[in-house]
C-alpha positions as MATLAB code, in Angstrom:
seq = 'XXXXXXXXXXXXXXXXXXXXXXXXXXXXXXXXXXXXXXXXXXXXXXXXXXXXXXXXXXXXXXXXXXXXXXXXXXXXXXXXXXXXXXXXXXXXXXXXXXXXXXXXXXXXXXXXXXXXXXXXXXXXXXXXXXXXXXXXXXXXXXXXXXXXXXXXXXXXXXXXXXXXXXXXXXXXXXXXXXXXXXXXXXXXXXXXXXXXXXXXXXXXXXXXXXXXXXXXXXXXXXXXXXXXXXXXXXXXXXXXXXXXXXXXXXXXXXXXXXXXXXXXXXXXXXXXXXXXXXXXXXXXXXXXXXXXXXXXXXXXXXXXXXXXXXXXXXXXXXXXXXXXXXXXXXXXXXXXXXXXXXXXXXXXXXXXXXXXXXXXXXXXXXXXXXXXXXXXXXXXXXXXXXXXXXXXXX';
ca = [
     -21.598    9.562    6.360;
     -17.855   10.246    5.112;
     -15.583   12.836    6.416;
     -12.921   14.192    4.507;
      -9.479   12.495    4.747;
      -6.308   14.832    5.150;
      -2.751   13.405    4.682;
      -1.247   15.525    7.703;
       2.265   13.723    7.848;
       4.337   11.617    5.846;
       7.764    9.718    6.111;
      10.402    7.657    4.775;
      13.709    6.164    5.195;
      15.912    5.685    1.561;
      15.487    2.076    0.905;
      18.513    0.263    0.941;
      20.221   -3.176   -0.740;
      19.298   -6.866    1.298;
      21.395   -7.191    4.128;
      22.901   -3.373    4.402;
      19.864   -1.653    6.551;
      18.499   -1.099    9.975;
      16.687   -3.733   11.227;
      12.964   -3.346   10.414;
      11.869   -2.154   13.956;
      14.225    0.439   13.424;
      13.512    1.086    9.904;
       9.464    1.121   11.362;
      10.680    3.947   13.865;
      12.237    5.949   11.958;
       9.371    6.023    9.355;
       6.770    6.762   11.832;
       8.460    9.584   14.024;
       9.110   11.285   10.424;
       5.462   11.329    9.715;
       4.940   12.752   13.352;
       7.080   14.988   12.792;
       5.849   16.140    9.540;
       2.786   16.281   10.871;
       3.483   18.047   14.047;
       1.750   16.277   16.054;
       2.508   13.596   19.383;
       2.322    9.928   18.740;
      -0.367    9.870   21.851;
      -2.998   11.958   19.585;
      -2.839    8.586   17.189;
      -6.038    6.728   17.511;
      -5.109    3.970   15.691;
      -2.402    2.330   13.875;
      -2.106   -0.256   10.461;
       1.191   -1.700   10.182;
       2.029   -3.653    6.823;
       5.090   -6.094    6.371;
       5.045   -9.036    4.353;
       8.027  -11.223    5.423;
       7.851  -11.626    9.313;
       5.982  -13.019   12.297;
       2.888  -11.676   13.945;
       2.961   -8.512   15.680;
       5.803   -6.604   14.032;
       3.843   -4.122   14.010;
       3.708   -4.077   17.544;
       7.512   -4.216   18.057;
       7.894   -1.287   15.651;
       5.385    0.857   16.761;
       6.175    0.323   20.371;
       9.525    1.967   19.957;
       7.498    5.048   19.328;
       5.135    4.700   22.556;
       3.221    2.053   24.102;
       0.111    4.427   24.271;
      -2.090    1.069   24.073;
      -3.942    2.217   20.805;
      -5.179   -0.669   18.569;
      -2.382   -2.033   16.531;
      -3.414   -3.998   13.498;
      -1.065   -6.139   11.268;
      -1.577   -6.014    7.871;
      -0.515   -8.605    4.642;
      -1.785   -8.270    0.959;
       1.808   -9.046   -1.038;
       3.170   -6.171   -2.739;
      -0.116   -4.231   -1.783;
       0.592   -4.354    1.448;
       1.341   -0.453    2.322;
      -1.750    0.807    0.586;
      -3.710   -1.428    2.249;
      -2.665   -0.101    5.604;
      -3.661    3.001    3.790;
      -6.577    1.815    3.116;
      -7.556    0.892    6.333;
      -6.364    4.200    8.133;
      -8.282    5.997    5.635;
     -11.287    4.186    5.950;
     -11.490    4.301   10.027;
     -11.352    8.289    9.693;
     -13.810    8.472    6.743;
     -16.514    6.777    8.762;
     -15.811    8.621   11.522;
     -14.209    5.717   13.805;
     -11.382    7.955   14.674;
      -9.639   11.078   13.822;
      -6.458   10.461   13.495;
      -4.624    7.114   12.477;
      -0.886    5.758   11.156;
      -0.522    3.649    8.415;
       3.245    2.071    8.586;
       4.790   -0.115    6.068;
       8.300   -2.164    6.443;
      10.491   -4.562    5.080;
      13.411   -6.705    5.369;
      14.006   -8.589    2.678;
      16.260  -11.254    1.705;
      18.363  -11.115   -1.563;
      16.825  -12.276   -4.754;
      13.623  -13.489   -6.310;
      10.650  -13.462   -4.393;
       9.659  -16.942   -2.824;
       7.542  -18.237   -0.273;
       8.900  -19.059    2.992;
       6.404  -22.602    4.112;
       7.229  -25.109    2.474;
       4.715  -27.371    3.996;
       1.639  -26.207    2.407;
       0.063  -25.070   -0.951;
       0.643  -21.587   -1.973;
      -2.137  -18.679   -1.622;
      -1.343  -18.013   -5.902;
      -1.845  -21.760   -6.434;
      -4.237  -21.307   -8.894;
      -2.422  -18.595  -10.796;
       0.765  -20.502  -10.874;
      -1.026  -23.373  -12.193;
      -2.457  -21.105  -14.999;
       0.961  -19.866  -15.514;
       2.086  -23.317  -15.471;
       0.273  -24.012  -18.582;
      -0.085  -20.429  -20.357;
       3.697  -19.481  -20.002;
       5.646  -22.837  -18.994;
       9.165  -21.755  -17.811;
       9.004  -24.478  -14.858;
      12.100  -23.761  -12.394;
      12.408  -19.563  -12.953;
      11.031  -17.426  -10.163;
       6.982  -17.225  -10.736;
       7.183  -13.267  -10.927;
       9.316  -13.479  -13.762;
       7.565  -15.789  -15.379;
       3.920  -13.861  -14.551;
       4.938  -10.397  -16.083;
       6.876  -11.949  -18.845;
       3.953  -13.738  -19.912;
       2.258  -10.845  -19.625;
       4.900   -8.858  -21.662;
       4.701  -11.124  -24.052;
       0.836  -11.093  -24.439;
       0.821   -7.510  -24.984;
       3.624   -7.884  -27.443;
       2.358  -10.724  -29.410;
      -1.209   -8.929  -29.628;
      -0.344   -5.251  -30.296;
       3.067   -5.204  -31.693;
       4.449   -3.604  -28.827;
       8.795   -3.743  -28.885;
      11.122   -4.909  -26.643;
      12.922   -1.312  -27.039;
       9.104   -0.058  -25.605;
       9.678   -1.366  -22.365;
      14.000   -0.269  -22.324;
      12.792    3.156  -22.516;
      10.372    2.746  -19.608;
      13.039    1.443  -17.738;
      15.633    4.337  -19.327;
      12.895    7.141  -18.069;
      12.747    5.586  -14.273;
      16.667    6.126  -14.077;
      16.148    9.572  -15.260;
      13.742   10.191  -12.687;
      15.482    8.550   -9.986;
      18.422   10.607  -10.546;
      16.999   13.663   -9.218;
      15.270   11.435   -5.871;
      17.739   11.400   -3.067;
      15.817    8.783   -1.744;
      15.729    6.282   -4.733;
      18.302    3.915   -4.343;
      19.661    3.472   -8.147;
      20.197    6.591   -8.999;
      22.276    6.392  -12.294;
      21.027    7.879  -15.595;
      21.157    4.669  -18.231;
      20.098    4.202  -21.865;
      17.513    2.072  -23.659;
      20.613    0.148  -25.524;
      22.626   -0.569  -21.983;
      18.799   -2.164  -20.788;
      18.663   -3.553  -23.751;
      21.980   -5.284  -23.531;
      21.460   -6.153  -19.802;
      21.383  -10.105  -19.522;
      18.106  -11.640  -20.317;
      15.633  -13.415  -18.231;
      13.559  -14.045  -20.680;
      14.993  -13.823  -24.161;
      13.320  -11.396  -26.076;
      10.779  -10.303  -23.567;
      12.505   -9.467  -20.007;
      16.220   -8.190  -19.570;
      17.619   -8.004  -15.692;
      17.170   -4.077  -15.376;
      13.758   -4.047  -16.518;
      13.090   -6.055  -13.149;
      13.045   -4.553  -10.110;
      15.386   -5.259   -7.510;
      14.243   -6.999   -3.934;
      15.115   -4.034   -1.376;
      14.618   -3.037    2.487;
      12.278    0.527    3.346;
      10.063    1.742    5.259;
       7.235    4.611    5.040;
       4.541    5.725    7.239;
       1.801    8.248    6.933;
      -0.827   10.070    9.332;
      -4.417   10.577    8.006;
      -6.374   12.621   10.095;
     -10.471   14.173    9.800;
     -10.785   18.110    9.176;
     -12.048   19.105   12.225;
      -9.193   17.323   14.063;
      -6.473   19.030   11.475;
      -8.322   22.616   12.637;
      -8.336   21.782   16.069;
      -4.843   20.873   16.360;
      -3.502   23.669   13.467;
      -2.096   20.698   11.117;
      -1.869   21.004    7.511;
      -4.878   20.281    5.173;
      -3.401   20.669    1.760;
      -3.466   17.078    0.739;
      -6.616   15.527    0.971;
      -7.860   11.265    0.178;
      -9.958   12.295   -2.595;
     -11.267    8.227   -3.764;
      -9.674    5.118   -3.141;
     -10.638    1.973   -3.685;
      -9.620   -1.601   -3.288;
     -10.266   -4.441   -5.854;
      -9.383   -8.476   -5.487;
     -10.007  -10.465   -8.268;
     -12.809  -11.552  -10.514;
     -13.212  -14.898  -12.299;
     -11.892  -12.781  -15.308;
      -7.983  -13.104  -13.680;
      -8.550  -16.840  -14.504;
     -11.605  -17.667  -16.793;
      -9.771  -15.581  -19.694;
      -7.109  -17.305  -19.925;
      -4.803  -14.129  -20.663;
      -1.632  -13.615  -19.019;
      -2.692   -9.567  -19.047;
      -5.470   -9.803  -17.087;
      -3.600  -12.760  -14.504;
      -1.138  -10.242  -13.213;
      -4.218   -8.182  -12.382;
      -5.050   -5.782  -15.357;
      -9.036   -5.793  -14.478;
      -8.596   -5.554  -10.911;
      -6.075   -2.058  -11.446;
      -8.682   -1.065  -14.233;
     -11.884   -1.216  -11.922;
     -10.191    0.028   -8.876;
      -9.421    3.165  -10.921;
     -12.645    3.496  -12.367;
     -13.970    3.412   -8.954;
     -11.772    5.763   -7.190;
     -12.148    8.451   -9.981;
     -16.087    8.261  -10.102;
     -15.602    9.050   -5.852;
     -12.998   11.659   -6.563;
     -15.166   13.233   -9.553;
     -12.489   12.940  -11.838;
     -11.069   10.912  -14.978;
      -7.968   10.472  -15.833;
      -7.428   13.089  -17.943;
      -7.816   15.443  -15.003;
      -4.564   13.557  -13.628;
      -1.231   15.409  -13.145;
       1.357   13.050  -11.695;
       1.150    9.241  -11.609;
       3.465    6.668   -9.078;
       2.293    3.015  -10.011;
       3.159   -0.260   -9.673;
       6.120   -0.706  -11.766;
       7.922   -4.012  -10.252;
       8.632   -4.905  -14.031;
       9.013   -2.565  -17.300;
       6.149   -4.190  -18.655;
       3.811   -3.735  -15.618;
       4.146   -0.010  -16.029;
       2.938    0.220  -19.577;
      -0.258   -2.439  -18.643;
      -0.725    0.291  -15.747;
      -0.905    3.052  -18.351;
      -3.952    0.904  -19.953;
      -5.415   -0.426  -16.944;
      -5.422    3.373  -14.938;
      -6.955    4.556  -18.499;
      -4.187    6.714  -19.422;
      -4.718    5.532  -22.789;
      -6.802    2.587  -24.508;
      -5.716   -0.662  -24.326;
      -3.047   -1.432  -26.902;
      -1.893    2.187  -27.219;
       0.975    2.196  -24.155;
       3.911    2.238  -27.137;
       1.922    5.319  -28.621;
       1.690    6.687  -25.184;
       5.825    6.391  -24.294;
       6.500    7.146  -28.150;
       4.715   10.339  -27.157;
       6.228   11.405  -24.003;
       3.584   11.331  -22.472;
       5.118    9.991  -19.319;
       7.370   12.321  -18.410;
       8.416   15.859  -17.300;
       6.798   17.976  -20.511;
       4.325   15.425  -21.614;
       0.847   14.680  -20.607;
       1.756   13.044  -17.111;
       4.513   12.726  -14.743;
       4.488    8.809  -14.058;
       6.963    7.874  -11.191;
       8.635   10.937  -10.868;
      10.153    9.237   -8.039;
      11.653    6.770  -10.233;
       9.677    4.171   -8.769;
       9.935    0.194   -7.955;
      12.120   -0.296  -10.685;
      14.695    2.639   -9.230;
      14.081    2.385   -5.440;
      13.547   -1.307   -5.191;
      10.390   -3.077   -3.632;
      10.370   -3.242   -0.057;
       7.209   -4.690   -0.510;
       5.401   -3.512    3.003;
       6.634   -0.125    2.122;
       6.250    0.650   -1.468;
       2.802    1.590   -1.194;
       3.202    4.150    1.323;
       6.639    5.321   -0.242;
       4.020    6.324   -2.945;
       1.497    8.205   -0.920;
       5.214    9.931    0.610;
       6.039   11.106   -3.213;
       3.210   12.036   -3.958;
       2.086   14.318   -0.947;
       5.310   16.369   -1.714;
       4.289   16.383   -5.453;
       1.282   18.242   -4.387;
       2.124   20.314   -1.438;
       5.106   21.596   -3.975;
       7.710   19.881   -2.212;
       9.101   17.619   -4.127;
      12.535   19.495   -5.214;
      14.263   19.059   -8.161;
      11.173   16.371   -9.223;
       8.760   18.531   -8.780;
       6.294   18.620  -11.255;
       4.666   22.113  -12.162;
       0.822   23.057  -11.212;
      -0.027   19.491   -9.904;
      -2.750   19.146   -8.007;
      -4.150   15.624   -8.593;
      -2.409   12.858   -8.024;
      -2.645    8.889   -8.627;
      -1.839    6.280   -7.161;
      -1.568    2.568   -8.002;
      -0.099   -0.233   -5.857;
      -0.809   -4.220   -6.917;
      -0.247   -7.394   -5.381;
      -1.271  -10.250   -7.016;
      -2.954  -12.931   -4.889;
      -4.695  -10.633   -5.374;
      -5.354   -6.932   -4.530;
      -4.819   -3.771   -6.352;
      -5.391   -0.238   -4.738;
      -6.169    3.104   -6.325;
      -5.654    6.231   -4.551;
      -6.438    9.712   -6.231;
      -5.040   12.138   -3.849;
      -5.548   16.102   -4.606;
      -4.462   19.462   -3.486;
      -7.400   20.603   -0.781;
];
């Protein structure tokens, strides 16, 4: 037995640079009492809460959440790298689809340090040990950050197999600015070309220039999923419903291939979409507006393959097209995603789900795109977990 999900209430603070925001309690606060809010609803109706952070001890959730109210609900701290905030998602949705609860809070924070992502023990072998070792031999690069070295190796794959160019990936990056520009929320907000990301220093020479990275940043969003009968009986909004999600970790594909592609989680984003559109009854085509997981350039255009926005191999046909922005075929990141607002990496996911409930309650301003009414979205962390959530107008 499934109920129907509603998205009642959503929130967000703009994410700022390492070192210039609140506190993440604060941040966590904030986040939450905008979803409330939003919602219209008392934190003491919440049945149950999911609170994602990456970086930070056990029971942060707790201290966030308990500057809200200490109404003695379960609390549950949640970690799945960059997938973090989807998974709390996840989980919300999940305990009101089977009927566990009506109402729950997913929250996602983070405050991060400056710089490439690294992990913080020192004493013990890494959770992507295998991966790095594959990456070890498949890409080399010994000594630069492992997520540069994962998604240029992937970028390079893709390039090396289908042709794609450099200049491909600069306009990705070019369109995200674009977008951005009209978020108040993003935190680069600056219109710039394909030639100034072109001419950005390299990271990788010929594959990976500094803007078409994204940037380490500090966020946090929330959300409030509630059941249709509880949305009636307290008068809440029901125009955004969880129409499929799904969550994938990896197969023995990620390794036994032995392609860089499918290591920084191409299968798991392609069968998480295929099974979130067979519970949603849709395909892609049906899709209106897009946020995915674009922490590099070249991530975004393996998304465009992976979510089945186009066969694999044809993501340079898709962007030559236009067919990711305002007046082509799909809106993706109309937000001006990861690679505009940073990667607050407890947040992003549900700084997604906040997007793209305005997107489809017709809300979202000067970004709005026209007529949507189905949304997608895609959220990765490689370790490894991608999420797919198709959420459409009720």
């Amino acid at each position: 037995m499934s109920q129907k999900v509603l998205v009642a209430g959503v929130g967000m603070v703009p994410f700022s640079k390492p070192g210039s925001s609140e506190p993440y309690d604060v941040m966590a606060e904030s986040a939450v009492r905008q979803a409330l809010s939003d919602a219209g609803i008392d934190y003491r109706l919440v049945q149950q809460a999911y609170a994602g952070y990456v970086f930070g001890e056990s029971c942060c959730g707790q201290k966030g959440l308990y500057r809200v109210g200490m109404s003695g609900i379960p609390v549950v701290n949640v970690t799945n790298n960059c997938a973090t905030g989807s998974t709390a998602l996840f989980l919300a949705r999940q305990a009101v689809a089977s009927g566990a609860v009506d109402c729950a809070l997913a929250v996602g924070f983070e405050e991060m340090n400056p710089g490439a992502l690294k992990s913080v023990w020192t004493d013990r072998a890494p959770a992507l040990e295998r991966a790095n070792a594959l990456v070890d031999e498949l890409v080399g690069m010994i000594g630069t950050p492992n997520a540069i070295r994962q998604f240029a190796g992937a970028g390079r794959a893709h390039m090396e197999r289908f042709g794609t160019k450099l200049e491909t990936f600069a306009k990705i990056r070019a369109k995200a600015s674009l977008h951005a520009a009209r978020n108040p929320l993003a935190l680069f907000r600056t219109p710039i070309s394909a030639q100034e990301v072109l001419a950005a220093p390299e990271l990788v020479p010929g594959v990976l220039t500094r803007l078409m990275a994204c940037p380490p940043t500090c966020g946090a969003a929330a959300a409030i999923v509630v059941s249709e009968a509880f949305a009636r009986k307290h008068g809440l909004r029901s125009d955004v419903m969880i129409a499929g999600q799904a969550m994938v970790t990896d197969t023995p594909s990620t390794f036994d291939s032995r392609d860089m592609i499918r290591v920084v989680g191409f299968d798991i984003t392609r069968e998480a979409a295929r099974q979130a559109y067979e519970q949603a009854g849709i395909g892609p085509q049906d899709v209106d507006v897009v946020e995915l997981h674009d922490c590099f350039a070249q991530n975004e255009l393996l998304s465009y393959e992976g979510l089945g926005l186009c066969a694999e191999g044809e993501g340079e046909k898709l962007v030559e097209d236009g067919d990711n922005t305002y007046g082509g075929r799909w809106v993706v990141n109309p937000s001006g995603g990861l690679l505009s607002k940073g990667h607050p990496l407890g947040a992003t996911g549900l700084a997604q789900c906040f997007e793209l409930t305005h997107q489809l309650r017709g809300s979202a301003a000067d970004r709005q795109v026209a007529g949507a009414r189905i949304a997608v979205q895609h959220n990765l962390g490689l370790g490894g977990a991608g999420i797919v959530t198709v959420l459409q107008k009720n």
